[in-house]
PQR file of N, CA, C, O and H, with PARSE charges and radii, in Angstrom:
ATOM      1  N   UNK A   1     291.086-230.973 111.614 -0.4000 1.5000
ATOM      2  CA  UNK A   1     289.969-231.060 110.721 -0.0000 2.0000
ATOM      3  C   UNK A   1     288.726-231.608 111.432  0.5500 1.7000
ATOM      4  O   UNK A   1     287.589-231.178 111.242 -0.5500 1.4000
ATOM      5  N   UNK A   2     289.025-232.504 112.188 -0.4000 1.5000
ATOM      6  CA  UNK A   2     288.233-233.237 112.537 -0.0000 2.0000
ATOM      7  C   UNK A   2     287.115-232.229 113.871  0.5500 1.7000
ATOM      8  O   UNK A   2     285.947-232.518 114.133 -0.5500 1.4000
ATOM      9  H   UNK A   2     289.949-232.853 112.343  0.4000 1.0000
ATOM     10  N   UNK A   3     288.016-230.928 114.579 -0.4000 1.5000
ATOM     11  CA  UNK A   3     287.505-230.313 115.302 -0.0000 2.0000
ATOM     12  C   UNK A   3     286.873-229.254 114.774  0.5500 1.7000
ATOM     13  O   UNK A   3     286.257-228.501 115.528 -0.5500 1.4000
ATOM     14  H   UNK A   3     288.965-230.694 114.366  0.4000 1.0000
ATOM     15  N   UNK A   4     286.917-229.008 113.353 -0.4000 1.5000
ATOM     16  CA  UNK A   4     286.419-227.852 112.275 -0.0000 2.0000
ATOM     17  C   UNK A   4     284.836-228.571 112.145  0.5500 1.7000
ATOM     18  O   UNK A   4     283.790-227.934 112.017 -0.5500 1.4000
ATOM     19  H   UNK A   4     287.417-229.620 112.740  0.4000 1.0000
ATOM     20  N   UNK A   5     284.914-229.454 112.185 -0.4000 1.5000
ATOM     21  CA  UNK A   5     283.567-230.472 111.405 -0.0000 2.0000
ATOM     22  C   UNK A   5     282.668-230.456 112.736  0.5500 1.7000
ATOM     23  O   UNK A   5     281.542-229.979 112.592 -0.5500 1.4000
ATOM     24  H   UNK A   5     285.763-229.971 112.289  0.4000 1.0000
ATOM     25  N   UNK A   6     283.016-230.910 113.989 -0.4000 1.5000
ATOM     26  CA  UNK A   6     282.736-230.904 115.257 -0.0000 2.0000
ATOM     27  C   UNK A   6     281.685-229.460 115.292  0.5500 1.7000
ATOM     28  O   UNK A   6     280.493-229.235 115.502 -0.5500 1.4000
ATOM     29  H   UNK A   6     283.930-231.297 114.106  0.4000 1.0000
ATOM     30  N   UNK A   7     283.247-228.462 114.863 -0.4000 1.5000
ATOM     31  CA  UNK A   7     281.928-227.144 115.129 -0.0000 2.0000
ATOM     32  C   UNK A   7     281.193-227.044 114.294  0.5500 1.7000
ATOM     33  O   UNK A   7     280.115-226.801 114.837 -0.5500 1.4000
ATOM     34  H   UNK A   7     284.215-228.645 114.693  0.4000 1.0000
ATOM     35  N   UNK A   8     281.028-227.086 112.913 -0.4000 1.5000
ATOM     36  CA  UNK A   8     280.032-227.209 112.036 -0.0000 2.0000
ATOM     37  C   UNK A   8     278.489-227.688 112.501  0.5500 1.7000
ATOM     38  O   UNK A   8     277.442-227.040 112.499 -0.5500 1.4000
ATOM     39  H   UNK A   8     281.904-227.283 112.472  0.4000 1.0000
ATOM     40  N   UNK A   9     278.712-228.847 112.834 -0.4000 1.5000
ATOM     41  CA  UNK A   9     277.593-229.474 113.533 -0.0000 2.0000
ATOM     42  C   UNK A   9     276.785-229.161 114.542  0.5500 1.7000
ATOM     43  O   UNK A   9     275.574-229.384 114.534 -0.5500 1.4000
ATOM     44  H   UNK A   9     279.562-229.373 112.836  0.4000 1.0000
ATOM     45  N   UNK A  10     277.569-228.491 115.701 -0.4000 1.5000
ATOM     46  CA  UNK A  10     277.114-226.968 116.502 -0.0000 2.0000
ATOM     47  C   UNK A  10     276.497-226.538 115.878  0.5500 1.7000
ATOM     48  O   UNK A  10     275.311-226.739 116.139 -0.5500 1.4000
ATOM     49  H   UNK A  10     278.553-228.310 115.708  0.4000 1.0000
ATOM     50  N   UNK A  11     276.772-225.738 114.746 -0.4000 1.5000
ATOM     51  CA  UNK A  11     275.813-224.434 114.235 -0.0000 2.0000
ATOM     52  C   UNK A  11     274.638-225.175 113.732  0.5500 1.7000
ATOM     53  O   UNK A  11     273.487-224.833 114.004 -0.5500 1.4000
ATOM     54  H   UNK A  11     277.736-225.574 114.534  0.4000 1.0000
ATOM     55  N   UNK A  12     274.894-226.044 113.102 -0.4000 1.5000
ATOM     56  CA  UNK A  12     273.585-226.797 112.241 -0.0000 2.0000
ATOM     57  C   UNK A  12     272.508-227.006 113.431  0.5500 1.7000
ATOM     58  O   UNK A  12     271.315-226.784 113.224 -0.5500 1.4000
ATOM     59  H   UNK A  12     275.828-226.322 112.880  0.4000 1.0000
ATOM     60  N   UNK A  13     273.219-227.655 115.286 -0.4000 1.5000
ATOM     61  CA  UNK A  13     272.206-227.721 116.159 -0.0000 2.0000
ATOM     62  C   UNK A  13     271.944-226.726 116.332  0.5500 1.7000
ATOM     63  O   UNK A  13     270.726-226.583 116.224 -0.5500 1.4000
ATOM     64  H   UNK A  13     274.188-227.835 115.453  0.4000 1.0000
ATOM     65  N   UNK A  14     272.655-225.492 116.664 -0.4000 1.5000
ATOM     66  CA  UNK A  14     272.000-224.656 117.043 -0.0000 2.0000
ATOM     67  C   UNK A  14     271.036-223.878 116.287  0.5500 1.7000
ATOM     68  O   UNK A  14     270.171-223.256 116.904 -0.5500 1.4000
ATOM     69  H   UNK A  14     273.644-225.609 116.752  0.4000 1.0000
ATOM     70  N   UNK A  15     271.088-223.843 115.029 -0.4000 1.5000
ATOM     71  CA  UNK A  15     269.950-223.698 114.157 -0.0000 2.0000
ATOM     72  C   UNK A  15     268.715-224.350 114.365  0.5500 1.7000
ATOM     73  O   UNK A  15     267.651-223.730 114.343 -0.5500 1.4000
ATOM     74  H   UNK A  15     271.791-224.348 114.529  0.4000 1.0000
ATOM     75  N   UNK A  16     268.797-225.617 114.575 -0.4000 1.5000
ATOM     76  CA  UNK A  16     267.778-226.448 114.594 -0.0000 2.0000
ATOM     77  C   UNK A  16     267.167-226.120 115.860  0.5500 1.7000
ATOM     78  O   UNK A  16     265.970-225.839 115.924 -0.5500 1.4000
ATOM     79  H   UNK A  16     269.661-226.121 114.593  0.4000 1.0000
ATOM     80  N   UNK A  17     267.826-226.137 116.743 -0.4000 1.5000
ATOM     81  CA  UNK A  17     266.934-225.590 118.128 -0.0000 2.0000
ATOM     82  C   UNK A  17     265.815-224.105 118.397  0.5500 1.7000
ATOM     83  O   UNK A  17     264.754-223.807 118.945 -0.5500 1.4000
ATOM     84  H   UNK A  17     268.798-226.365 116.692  0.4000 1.0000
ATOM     85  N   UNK A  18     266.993-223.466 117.532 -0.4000 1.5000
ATOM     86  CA  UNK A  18     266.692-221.999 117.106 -0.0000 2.0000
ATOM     87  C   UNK A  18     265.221-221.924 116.560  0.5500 1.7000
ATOM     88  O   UNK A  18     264.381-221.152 117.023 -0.5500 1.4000
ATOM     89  H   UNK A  18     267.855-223.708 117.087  0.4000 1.0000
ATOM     90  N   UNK A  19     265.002-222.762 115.575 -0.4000 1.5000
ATOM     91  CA  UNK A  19     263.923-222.674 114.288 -0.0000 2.0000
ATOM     92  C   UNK A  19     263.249-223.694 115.450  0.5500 1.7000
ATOM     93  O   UNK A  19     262.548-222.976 116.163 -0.5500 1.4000
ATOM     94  H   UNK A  19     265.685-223.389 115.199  0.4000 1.0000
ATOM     95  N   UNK A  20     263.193-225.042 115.900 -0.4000 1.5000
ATOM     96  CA  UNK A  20     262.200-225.409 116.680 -0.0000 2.0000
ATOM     97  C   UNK A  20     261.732-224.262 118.399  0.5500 1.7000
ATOM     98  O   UNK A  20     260.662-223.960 118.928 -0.5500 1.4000
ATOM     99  H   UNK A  20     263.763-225.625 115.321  0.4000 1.0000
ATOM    100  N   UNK A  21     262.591-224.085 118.589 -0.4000 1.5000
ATOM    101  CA  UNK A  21     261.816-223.033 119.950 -0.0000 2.0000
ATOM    102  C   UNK A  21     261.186-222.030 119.333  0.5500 1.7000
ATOM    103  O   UNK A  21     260.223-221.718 120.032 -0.5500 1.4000
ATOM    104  H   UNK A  21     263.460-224.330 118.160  0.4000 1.0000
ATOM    105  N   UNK A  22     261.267-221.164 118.074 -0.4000 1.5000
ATOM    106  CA  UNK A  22     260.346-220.598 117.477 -0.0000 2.0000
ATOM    107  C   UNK A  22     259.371-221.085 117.227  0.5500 1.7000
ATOM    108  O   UNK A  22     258.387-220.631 117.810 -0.5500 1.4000
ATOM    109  H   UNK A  22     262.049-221.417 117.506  0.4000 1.0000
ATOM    110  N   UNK A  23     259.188-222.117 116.349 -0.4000 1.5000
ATOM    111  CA  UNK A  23     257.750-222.933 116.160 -0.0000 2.0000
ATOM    112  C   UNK A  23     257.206-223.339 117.501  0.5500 1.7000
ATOM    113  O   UNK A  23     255.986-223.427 117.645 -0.5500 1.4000
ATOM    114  H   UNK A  23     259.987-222.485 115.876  0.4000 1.0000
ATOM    115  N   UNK A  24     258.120-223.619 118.600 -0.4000 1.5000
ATOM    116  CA  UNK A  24     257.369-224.209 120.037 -0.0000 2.0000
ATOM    117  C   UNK A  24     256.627-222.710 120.314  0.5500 1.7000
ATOM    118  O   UNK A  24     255.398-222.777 120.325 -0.5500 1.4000
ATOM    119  H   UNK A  24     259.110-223.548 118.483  0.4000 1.0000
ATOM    120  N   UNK A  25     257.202-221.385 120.537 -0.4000 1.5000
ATOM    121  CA  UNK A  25     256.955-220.083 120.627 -0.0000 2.0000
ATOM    122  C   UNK A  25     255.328-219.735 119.931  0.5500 1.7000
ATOM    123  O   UNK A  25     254.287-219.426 120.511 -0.5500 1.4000
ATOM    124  H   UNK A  25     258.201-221.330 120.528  0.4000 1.0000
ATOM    125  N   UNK A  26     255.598-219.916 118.567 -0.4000 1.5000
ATOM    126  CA  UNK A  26     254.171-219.594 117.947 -0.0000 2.0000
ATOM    127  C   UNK A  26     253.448-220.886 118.249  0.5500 1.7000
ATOM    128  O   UNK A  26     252.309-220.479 118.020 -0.5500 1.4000
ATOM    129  H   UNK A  26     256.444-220.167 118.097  0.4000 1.0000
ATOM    130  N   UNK A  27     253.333-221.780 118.496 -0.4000 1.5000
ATOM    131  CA  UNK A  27     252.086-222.663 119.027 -0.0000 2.0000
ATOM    132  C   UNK A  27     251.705-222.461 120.639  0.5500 1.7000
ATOM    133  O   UNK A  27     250.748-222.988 121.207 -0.5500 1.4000
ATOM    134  H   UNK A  27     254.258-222.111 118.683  0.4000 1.0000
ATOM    135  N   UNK A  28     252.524-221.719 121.133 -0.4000 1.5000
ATOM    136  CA  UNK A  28     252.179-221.216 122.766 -0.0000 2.0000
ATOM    137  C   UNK A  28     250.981-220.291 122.266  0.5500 1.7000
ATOM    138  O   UNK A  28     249.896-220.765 122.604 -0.5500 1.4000
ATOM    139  H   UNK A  28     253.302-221.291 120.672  0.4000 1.0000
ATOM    140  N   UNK A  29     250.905-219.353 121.705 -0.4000 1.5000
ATOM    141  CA  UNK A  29     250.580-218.372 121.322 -0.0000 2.0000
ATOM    142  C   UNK A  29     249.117-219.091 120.543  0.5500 1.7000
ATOM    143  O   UNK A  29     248.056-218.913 121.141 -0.5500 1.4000
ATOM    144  H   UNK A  29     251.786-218.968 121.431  0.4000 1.0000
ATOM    145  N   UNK A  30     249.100-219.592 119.713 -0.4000 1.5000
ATOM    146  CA  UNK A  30     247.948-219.974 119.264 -0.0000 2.0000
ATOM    147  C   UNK A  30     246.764-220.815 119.911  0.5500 1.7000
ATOM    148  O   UNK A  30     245.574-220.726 119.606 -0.5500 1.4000
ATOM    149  H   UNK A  30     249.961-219.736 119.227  0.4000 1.0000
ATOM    150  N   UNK A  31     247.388-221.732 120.960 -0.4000 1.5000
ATOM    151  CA  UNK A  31     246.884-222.301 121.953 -0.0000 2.0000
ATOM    152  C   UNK A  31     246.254-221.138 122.742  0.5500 1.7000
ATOM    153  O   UNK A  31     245.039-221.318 122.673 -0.5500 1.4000
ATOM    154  H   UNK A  31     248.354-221.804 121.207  0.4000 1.0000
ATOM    155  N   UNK A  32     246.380-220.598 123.091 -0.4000 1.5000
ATOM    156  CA  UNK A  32     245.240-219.740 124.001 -0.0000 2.0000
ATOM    157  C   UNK A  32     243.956-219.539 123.389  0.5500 1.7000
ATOM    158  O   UNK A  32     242.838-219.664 123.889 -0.5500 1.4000
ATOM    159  H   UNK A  32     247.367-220.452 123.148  0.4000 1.0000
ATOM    160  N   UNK A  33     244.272-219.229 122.309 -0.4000 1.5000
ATOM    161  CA  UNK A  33     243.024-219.274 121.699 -0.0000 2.0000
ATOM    162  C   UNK A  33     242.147-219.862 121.232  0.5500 1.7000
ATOM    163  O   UNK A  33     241.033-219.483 120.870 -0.5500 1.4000
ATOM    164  H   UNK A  33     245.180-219.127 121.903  0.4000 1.0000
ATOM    165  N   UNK A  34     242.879-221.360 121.211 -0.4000 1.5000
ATOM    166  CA  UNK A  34     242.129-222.507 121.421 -0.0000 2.0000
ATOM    167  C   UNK A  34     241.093-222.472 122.559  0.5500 1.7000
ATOM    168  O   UNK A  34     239.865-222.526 122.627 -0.5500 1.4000
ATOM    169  H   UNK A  34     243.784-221.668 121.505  0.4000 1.0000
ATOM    170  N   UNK A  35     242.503-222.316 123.749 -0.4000 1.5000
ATOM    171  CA  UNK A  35     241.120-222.946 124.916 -0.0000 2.0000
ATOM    172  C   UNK A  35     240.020-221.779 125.207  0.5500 1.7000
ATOM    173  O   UNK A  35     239.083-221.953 125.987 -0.5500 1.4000
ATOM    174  H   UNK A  35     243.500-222.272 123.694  0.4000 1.0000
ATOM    175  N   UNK A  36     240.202-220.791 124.619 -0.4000 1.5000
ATOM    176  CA  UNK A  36     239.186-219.761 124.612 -0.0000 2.0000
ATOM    177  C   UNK A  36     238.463-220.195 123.863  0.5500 1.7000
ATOM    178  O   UNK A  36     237.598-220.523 124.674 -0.5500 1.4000
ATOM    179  H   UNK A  36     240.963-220.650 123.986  0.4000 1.0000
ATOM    180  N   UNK A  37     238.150-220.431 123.114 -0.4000 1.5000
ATOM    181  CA  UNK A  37     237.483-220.967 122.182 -0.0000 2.0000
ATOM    182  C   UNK A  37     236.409-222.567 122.851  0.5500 1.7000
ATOM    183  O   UNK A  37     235.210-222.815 122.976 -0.5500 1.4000
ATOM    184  H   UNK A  37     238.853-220.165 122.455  0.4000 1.0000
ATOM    185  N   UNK A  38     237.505-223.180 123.076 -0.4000 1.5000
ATOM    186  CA  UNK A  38     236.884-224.514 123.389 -0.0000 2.0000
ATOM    187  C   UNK A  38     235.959-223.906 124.784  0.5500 1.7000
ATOM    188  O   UNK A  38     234.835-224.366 124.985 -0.5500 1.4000
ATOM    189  H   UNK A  38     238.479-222.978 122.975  0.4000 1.0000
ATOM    190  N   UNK A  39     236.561-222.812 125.732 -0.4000 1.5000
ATOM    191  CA  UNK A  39     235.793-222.559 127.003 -0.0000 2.0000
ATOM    192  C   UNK A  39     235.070-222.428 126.627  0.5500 1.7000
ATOM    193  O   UNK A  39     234.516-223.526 126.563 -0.5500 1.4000
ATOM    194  H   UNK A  39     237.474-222.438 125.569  0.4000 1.0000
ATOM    195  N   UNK A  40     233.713-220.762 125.659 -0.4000 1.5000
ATOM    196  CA  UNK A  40     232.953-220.818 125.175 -0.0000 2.0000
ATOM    197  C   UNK A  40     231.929-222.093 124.659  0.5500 1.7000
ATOM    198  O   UNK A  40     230.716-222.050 124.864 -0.5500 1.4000
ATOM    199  H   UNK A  40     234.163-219.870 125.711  0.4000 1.0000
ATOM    200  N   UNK A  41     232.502-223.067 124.060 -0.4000 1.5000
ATOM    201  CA  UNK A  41     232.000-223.788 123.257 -0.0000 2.0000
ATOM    202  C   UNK A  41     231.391-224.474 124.387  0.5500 1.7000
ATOM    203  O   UNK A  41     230.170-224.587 124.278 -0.5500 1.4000
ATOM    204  H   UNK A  41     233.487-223.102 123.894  0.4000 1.0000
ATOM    205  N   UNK A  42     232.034-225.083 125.702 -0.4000 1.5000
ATOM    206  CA  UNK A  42     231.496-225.567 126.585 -0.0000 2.0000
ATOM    207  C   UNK A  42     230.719-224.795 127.582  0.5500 1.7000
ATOM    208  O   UNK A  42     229.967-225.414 128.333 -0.5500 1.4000
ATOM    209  H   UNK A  42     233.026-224.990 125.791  0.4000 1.0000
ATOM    210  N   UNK A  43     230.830-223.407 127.675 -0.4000 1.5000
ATOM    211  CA  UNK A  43     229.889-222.871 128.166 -0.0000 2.0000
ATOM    212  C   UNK A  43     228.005-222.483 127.571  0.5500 1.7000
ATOM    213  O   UNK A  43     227.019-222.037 128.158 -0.5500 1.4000
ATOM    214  H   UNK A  43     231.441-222.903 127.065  0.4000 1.0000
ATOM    215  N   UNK A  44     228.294-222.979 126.043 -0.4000 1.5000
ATOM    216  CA  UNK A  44     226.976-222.815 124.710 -0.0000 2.0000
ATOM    217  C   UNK A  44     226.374-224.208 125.231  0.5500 1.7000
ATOM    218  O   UNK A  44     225.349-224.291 125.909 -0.5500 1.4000
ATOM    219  H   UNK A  44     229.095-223.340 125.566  0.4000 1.0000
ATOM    220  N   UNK A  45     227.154-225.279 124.818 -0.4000 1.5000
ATOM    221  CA  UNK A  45     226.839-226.611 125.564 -0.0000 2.0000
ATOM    222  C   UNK A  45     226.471-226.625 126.695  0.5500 1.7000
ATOM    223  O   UNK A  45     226.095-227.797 126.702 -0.5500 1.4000
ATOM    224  H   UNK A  45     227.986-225.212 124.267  0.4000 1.0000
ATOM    225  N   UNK A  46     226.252-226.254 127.744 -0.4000 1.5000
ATOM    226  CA  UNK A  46     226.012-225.983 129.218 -0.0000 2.0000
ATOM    227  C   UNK A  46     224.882-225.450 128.838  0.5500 1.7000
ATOM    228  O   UNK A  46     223.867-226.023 129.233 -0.5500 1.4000
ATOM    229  H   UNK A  46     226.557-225.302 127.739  0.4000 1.0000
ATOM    230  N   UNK A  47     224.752-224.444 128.134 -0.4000 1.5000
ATOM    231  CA  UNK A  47     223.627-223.591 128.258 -0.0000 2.0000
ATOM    232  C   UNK A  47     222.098-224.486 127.458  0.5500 1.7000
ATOM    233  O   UNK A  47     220.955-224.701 127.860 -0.5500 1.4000
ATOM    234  H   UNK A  47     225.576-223.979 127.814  0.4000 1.0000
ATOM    235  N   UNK A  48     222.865-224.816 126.142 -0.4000 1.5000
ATOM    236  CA  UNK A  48     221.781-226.112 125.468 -0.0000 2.0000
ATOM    237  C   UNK A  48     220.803-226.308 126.732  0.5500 1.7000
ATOM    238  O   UNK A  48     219.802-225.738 127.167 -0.5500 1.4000
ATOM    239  H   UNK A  48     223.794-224.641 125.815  0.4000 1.0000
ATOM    240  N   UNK A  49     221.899-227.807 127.234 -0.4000 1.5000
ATOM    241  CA  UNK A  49     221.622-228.902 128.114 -0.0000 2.0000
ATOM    242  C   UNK A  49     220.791-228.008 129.308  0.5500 1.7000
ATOM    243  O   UNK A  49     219.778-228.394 129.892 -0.5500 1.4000
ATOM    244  H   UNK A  49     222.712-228.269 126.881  0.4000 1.0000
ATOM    245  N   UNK A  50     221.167-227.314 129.416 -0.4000 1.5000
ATOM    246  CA  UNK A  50     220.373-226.709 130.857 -0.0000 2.0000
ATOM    247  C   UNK A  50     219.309-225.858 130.022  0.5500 1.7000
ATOM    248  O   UNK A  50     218.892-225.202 130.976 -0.5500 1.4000
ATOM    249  H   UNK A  50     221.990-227.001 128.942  0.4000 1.0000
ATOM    250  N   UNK A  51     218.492-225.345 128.829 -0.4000 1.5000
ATOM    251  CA  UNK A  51     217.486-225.409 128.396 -0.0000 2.0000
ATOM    252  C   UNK A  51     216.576-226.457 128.163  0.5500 1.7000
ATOM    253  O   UNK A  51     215.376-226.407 128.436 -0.5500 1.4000
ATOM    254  H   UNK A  51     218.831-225.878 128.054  0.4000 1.0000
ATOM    255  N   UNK A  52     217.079-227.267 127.728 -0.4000 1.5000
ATOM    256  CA  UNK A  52     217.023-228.808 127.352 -0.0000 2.0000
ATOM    257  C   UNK A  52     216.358-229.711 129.233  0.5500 1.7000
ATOM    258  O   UNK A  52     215.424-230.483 129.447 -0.5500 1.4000
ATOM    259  H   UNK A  52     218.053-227.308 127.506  0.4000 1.0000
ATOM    260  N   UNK A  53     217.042-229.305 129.852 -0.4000 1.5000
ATOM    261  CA  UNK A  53     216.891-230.035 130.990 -0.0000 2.0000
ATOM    262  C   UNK A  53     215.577-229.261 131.973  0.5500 1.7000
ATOM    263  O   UNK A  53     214.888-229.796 132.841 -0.5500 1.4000
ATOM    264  H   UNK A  53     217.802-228.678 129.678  0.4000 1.0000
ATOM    265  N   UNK A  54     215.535-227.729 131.440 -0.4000 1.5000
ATOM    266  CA  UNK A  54     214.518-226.987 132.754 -0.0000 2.0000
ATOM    267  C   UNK A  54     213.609-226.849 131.480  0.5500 1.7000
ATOM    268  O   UNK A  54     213.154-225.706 131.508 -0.5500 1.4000
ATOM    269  H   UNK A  54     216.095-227.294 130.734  0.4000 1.0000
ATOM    270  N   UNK A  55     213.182-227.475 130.452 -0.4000 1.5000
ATOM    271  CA  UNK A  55     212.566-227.033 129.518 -0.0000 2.0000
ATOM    272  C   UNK A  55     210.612-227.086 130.246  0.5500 1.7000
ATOM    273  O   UNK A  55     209.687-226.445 129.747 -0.5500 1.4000
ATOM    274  H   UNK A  55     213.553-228.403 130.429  0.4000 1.0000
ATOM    275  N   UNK A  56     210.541-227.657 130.991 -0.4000 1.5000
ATOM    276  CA  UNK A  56     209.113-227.671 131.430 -0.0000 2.0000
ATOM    277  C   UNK A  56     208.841-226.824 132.181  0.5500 1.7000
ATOM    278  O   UNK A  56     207.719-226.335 132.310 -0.5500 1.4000
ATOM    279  H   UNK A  56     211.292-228.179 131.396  0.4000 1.0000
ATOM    280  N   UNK A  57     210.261-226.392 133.055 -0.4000 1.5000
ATOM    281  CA  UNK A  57     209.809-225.464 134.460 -0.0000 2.0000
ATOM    282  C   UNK A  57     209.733-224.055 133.389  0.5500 1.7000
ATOM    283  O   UNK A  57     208.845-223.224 133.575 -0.5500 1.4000
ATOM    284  H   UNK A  57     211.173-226.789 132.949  0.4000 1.0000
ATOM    285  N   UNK A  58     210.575-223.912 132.454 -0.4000 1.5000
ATOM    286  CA  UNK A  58     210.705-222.551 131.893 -0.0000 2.0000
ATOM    287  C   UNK A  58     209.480-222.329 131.106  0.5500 1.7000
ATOM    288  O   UNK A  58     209.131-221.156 130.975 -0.5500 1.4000
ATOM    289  H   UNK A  58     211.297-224.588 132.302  0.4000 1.0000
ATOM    290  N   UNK A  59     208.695-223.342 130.505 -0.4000 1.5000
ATOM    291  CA  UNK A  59     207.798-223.375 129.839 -0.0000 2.0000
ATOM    292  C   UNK A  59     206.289-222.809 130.682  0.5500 1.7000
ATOM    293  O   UNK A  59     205.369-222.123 130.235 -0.5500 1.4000
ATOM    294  H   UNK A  59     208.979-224.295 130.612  0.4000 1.0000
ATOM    295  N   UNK A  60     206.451-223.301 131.805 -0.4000 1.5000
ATOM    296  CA  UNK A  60     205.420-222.813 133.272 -0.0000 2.0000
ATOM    297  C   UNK A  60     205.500-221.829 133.653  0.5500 1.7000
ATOM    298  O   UNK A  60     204.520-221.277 134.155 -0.5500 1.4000
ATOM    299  H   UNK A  60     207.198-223.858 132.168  0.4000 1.0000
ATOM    300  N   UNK A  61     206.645-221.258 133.564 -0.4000 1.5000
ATOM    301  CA  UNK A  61     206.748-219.721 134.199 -0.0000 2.0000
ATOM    302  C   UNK A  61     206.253-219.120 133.291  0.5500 1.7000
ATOM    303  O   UNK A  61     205.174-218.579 133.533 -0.5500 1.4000
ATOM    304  H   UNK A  61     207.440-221.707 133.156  0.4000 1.0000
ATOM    305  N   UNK A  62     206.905-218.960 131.744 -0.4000 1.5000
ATOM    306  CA  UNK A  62     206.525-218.309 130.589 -0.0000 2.0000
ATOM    307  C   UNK A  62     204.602-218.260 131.073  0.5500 1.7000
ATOM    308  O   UNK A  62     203.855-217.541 131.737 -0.5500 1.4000
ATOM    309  H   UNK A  62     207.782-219.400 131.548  0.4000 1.0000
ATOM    310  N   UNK A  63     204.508-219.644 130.157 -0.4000 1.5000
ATOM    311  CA  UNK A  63     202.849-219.288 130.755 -0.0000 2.0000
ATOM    312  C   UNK A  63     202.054-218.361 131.955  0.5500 1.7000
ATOM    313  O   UNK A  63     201.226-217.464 131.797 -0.5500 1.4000
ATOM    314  H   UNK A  63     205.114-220.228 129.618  0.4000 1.0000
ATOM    315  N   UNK A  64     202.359-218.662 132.626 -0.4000 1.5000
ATOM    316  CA  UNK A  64     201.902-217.682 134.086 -0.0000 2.0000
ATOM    317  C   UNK A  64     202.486-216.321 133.944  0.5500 1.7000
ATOM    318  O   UNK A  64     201.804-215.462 134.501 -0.5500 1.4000
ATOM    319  H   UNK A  64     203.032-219.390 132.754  0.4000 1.0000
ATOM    320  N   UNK A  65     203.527-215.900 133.372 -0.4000 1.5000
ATOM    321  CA  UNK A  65     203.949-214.623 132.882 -0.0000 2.0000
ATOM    322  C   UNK A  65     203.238-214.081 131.801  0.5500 1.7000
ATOM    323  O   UNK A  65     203.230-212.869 131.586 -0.5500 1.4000
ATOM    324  H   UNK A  65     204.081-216.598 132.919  0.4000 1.0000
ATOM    325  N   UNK A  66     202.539-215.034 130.988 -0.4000 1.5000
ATOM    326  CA  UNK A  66     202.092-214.231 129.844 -0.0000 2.0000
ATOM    327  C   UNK A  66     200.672-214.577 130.026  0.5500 1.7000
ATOM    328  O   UNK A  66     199.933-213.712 129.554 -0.5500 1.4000
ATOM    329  H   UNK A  66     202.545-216.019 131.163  0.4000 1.0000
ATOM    330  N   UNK A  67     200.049-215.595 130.576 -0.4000 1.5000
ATOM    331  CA  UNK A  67     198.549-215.428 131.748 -0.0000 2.0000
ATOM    332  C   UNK A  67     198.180-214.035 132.565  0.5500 1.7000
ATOM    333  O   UNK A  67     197.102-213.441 132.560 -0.5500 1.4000
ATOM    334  H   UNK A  67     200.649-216.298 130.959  0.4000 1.0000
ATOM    335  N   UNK A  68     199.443-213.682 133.296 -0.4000 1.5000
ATOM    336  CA  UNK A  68     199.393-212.418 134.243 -0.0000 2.0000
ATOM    337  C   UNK A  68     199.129-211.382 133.231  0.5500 1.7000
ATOM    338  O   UNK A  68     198.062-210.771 133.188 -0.5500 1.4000
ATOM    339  H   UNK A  68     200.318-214.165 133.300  0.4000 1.0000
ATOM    340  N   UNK A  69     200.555-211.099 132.043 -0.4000 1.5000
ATOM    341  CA  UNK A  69     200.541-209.749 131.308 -0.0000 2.0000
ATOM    342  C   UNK A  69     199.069-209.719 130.898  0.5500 1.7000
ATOM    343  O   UNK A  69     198.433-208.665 130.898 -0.5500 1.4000
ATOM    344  H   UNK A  69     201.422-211.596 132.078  0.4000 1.0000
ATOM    345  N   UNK A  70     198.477-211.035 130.506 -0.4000 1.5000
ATOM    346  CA  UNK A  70     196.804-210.883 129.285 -0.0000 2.0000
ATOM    347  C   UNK A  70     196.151-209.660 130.152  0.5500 1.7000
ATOM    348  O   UNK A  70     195.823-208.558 129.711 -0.5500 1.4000
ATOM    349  H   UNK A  70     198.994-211.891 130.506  0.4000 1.0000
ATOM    350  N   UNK A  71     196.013-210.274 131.903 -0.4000 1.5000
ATOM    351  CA  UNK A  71     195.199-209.771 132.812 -0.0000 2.0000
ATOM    352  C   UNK A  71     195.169-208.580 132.946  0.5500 1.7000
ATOM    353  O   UNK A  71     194.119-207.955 133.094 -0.5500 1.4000
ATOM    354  H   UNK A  71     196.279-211.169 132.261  0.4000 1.0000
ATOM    355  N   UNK A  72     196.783-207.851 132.906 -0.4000 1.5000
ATOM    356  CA  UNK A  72     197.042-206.337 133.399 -0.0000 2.0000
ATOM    357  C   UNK A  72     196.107-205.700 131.890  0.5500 1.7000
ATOM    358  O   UNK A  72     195.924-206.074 130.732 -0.5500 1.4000
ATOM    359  H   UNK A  72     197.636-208.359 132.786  0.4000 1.0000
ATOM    360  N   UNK A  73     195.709-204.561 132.751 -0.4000 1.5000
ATOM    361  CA  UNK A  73     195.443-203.345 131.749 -0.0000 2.0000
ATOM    362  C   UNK A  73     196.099-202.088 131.419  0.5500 1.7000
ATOM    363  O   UNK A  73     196.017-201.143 132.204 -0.5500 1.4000
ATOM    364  H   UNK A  73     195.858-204.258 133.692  0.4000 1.0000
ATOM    365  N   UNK A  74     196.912-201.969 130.037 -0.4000 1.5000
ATOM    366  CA  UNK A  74     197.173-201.121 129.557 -0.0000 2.0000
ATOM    367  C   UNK A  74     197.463-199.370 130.078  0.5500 1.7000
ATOM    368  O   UNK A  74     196.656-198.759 129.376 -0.5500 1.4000
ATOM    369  H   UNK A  74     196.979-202.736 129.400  0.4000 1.0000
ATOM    370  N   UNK A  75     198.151-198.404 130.879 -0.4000 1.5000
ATOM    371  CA  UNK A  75     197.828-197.288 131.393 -0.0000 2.0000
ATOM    372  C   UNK A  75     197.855-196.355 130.591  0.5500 1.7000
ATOM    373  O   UNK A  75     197.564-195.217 130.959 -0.5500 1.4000
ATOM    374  H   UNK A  75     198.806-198.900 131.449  0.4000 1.0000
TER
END
C-alpha cells in the first residue's frame, strides 16, 4: 500500500512540473517582447536627450538652412 501511495505522488509531481515548465515556456515567449519593447523605449529616450542636448547646434543649422533657401531663387 504504502508503495501504491509512493506512486501516486509521482504523478501529482509530475503534473506539477508538467503545468510549471509550461508556464516557465509561455513567459520565455512573452519576454522577448518585453525587451523589444523596452529596446525601443530606450532608443526614443536616446533620441529625446540627444535633441534636448544638440538643441542649439540644430537650431543654427536650421537657421542658416532656411537664411540660404530665403536667398535661392525659384527656377
Amino acid at each position: 500500500m504504502a508503495a501504491g501511495a509512493g506512486g501516486g505522488g509521482i504523478h501529482v509531481l509530475e503534473f506539477a512540473l508538467a503545468r510549471l515548465t509550461s508556464k516557465l515556456h509561455r513567459d520565455e515567449q512573452g519576454q522577448g517582447t518585453v525587451e523589444y519593447v523596452l529596446l525601443i523605449l530606450g532608443v526614443v529616450l536616446f533620441l529625446i536627450v540627444a535633441a534636448f542636448a544638440l538643441q542649439g547646434v540644430l537650431s543654427t543649422s536650421i537657421s542658416k538652412i532656411a537664411s540660404w533657401m530665403g536667398i535661392q531663387s525659384a527656377p
